[in-house]
N, C-alpha and C positions, 0 to 999 in steps of 0.2 A: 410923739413916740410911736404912736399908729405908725404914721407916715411912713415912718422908718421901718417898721415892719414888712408894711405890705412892698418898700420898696426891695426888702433882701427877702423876700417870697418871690418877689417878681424876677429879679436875679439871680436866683438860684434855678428858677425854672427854666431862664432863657438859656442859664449851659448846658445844663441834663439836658433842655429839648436840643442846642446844638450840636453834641455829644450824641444824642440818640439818632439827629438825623446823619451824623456821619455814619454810624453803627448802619444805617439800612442803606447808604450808599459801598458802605464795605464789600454788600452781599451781592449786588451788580457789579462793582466795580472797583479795582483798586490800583494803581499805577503800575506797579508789579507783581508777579507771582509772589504772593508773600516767602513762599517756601523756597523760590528760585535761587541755587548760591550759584555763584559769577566768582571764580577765582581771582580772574584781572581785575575786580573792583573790591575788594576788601579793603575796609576801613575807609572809605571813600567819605570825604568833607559834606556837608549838606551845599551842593548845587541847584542849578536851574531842574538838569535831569532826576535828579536823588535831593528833595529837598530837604528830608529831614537827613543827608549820608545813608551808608551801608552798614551792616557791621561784621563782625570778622571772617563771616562764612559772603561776602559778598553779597546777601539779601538787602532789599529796600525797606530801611524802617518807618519810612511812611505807611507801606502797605502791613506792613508789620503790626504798627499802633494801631489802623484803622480796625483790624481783626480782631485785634488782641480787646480794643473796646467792645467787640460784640462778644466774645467767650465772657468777656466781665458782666458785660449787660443780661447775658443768658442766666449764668448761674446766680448772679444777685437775684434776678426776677423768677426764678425758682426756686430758690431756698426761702426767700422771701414769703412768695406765693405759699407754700407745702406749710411755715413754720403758722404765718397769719391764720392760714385757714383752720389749720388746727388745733393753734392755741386762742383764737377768736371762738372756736364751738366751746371749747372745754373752759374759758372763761364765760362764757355765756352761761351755761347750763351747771356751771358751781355756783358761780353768783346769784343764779334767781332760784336757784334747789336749795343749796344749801344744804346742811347737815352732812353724813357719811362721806359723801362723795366730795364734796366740800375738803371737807380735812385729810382725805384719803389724797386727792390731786393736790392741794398746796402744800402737803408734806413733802411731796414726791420734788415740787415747783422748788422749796426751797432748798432740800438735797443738789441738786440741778445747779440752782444759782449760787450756792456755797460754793463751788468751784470755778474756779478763771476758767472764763468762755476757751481761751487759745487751747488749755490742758485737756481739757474734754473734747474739742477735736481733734486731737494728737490721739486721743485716749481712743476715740473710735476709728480714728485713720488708722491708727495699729491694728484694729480689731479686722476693720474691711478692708483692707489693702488702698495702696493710691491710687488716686484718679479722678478725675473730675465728676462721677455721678456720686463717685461714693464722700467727696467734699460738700458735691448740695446736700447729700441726706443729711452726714453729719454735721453742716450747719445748718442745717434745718429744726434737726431734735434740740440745739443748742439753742437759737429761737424762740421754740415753741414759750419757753416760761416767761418771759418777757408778757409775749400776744396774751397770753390767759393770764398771767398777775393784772395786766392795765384794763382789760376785759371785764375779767369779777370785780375790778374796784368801782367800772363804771354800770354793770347792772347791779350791783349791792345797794346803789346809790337812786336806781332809777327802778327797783323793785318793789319798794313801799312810796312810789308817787300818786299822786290820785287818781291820774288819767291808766296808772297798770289795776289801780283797785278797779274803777270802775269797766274796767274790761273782764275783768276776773268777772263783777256782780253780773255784766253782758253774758256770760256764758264762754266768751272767745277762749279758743284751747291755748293749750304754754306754748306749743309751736310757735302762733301765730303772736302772741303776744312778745315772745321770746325775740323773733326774728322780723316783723314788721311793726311793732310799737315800741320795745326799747333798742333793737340796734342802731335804726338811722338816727337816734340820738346820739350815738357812740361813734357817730362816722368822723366826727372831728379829731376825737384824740388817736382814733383805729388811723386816719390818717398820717397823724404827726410819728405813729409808732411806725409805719410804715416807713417811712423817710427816713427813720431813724434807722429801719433794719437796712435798708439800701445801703445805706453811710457803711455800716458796718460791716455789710458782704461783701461789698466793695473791698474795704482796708482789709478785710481776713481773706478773701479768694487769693490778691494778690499778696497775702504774707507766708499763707499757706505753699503757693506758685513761687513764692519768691525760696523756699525751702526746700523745694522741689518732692512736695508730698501731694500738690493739686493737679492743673493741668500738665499733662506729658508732651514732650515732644512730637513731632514737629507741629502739634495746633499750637500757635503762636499767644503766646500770654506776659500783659505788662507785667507782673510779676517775676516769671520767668526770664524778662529780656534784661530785665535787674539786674537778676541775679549774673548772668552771662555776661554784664557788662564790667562787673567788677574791675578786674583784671587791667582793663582798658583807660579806667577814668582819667587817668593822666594823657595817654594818647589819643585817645578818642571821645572824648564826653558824653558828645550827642548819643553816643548807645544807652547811655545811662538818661539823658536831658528828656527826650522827648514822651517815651512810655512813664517815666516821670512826671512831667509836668499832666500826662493826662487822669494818671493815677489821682495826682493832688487837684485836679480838679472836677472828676468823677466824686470822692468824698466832700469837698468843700460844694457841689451844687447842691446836693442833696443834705448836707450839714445847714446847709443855709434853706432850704424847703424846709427842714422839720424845727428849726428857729422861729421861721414866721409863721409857720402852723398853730406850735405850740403856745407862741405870746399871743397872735393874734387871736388864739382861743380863749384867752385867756384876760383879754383887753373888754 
């Protein structure tokens, strides 16, 4: 059962890292002007020249997905980033404090979680208008309870061990106890949480993009080319196939990292 573990760790990382290294060939290079529309080629089949076809404004959706994986790659690892770091602090310092501040943040944590993640980004995309910064904040704040619930479960847990008592009796300050003696024991699960928020920014960027409430026009998003593609499925598929097929496999690398994270931690 290990085995099998480490082997869908191992494959999950090898797509994310193929996916990633297309994402940093995007930014040198892409076959076409992503944004370039060509009248005389609309709807054009996937050939030699256009391998993945055109789609109805005559753009290359090869150059199109390769971009549209870096806009995903951006915001996932920002929202990601912003939600971690700040429900990693505020689960840290409820969990080994304790008392007021304690019950004052996991009230707040579970008002937060009581509501579907999707509605509460709607709820603040109403508030801040669309766009793509204001989709990282708001899934950012939507985040945070997640990082600080699995955070305080794991210094609650690692606050009465012996080796934080005898740091205490040492004199060592909460800072350093807080942040070099129980965090890198929390780096296993901080990491599974991570893969897990990936998975998740990923499926909400492009649901959000697919709604037409995240990325705007003309910055190219597999979400958005979804959406665009509607229309088409019968005629044209590949508008819909390919930002597809990357979207499904954007969530399933990173689904499959925080599987073998989580068991192998667990094993």
């Amino acid at each position: 059962m290990r085995q099998k573990q480490k082997n869908q760790l191992v494959i999950g990382m090898g797509i994310a890292l193929f996916l990633f290294l297309l994402f940093l060939l995007s930014i040198f290079y892409t076959p076409f002007d992503p944004d370039m529309m060509n009248a005389k080629e609309k709807l054009v089949a996937p050939s030699f020249q256009h391998i993945f076809g055109t789609d109805q404004f005559g753009r290359d959706i090869c150059s199109r997905v390769l971009k549209g994986l870096g806009t995903t790659f951006i915001i996932a690892l920002s929202t990601v980033s912003i939600g971690a770091i700040v429900g990693v602090v505020l689960g840290a310092v409820t969990g080994y404090f304790g008392g007021w501040m304690d019950e004052i943040c996991m009230r707040i944590n579970d008002v937060i979680i009581a509501f579907p993640n999707i509605l509460l980004v709607l709820i603040f995309i109403s508030v801040l208008g669309v766009g793509q910064n204001n989709m990282i904040l708001a899934l950012s704040i939507v985040f945070i309870p997640s990082f600080s619930r699995m955070t305080r479960s794991e210094f609650l847990t690692h606050r009465d061990m012996d080796y934080v008592k005898s740091a205490r009796l040492m004199g060592v300050s909460h800072f350093r106890i807080l942040f070099v003696h129980i965090l890198p024991n929390t780096v296993p699960t901080i990491l599974s949480m991570l893969a897990i928020g990936f998975n998740n920014a990923i499926l909400a960027e492009a649901g959000m993009s697919y709604l037409g409430l995240g990325v705007q026009p003309p910055t190219p998003s597999l979400g958005r080319m979804l959406a665009e593609s509607q229309i088409y499925l019968a005629t044209a598929p590949w508008i819909a196939i390919f930002p597809g097929m990357a979207i499904v496999l954007l969530a399933l690398s990173f689904s499959m990292i925080s599987e073998g994270l989580s068991k192998g931690g667990r094993s």
